[in-house]
VEXDREN-2710 file (C-alpha; in Angstrom, 1 decimal):
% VEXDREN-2710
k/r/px/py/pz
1/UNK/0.0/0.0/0.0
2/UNK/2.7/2.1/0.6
3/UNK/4.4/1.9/-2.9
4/UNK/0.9/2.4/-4.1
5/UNK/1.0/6.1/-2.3
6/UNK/4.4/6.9/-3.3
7/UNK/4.2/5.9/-6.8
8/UNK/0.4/8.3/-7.3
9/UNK/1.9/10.7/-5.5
10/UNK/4.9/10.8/-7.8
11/UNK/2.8/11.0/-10.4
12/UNK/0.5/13.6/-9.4
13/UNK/4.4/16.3/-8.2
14/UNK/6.0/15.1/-11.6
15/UNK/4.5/18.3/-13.1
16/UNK/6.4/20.5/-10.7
17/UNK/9.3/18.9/-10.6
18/UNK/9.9/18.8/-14.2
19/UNK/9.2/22.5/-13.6
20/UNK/11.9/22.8/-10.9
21/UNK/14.4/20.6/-13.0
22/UNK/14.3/22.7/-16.0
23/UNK/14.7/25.7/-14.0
24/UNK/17.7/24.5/-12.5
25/UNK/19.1/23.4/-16.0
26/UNK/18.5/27.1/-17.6
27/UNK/19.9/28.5/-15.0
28/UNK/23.1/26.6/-14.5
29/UNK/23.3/26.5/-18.1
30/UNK/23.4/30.8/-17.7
31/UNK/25.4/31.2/-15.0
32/UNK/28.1/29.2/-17.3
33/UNK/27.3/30.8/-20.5
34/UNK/28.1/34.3/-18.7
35/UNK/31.0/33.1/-17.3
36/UNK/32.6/31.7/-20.3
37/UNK/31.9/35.0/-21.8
38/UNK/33.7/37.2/-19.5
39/UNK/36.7/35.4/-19.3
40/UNK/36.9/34.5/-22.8
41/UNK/40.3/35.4/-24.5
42/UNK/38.7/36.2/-27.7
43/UNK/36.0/39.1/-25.9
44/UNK/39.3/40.4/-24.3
45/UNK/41.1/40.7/-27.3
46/UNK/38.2/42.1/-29.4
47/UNK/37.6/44.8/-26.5
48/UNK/41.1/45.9/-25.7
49/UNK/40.0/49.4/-26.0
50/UNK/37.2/48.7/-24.1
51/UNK/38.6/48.4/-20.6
52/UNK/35.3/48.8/-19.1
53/UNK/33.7/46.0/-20.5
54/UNK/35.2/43.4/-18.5
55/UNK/34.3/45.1/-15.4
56/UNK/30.8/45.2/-17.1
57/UNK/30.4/42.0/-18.1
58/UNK/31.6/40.8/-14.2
59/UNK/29.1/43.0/-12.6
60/UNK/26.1/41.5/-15.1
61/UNK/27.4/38.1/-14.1
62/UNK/27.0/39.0/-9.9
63/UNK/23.5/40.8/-11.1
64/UNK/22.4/37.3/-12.9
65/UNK/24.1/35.1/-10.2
66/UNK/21.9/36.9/-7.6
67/UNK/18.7/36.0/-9.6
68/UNK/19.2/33.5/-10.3
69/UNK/20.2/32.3/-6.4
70/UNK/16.5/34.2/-5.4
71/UNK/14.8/31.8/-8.4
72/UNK/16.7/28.9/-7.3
73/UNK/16.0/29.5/-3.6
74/UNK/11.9/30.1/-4.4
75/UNK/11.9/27.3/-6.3
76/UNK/13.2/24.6/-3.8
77/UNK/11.0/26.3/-1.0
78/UNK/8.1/25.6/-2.7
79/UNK/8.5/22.4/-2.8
80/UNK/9.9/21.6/0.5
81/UNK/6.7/23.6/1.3
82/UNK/4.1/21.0/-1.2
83/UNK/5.8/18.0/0.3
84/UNK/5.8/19.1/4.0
85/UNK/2.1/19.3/3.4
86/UNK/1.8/15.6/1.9
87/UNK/3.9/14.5/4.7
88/UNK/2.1/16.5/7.5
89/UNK/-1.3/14.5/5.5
90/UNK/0.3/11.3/6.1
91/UNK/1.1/11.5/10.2
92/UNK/-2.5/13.0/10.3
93/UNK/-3.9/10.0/8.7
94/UNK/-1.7/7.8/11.4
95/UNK/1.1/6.9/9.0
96/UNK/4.5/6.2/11.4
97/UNK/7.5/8.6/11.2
98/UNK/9.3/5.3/9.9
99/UNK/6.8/4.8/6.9
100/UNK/6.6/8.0/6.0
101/UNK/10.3/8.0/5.5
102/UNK/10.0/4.7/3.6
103/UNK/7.6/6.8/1.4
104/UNK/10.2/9.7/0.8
105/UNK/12.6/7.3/-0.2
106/UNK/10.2/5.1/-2.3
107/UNK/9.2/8.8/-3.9
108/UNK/12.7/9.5/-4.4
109/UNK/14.1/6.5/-6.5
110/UNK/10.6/6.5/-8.6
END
């Protein structure tokens, strides 16, 4: 019964945890992106008489790095906040500390 649970219930959060995955890919995939631009050879070369725009291009990359920390951060709240809720459902319904745990990990490795 207790694989049953996990399994629907993986089923019913695979919606937001695609969500949270593909947030997490876009914004790693940024974060690199910005740095491989600023410290390419090839930018620095091109802007030699631009010695502004590596300072520029480090303080976009601490601007994005911020939001995208605030977007990560929101992001893994809300679901620690859905699945405190489903687990906060289970010890209401009577559900031991030690199954519900078995359930995490079931959900986990599903």
């Amino acid at each position: 019964m207790l694989g049953k649970l996990a399994i629907r219930n993986v089923k019913r959060s695979a919606k937001d945890y695609i969500i949270y995955l593909i947030t997490i890919i876009i914004s790693f995939s940024l974060i690199f992106a910005l740095n491989l631009i600023s410290t390419s050879e090839v930018i620095a070369n091109l802007s030699k008489g631009l010695d502004v725009f590596q300072y520029v291009m480090y303080f976009i990359n601490t601007i994005a790095l911020g939001v995208i920390c605030f977007l990560i951060n929101y992001t893994t709240k809300f679901i620690f906040e859905k699945r405190s809720k489903e687990f906060g459902m289970y010890s209401l319904l009577g559900i031991k500390k030690q199954k519900i745990n078995k359930c995490f990990f079931l959900k986990v490795y599903y």
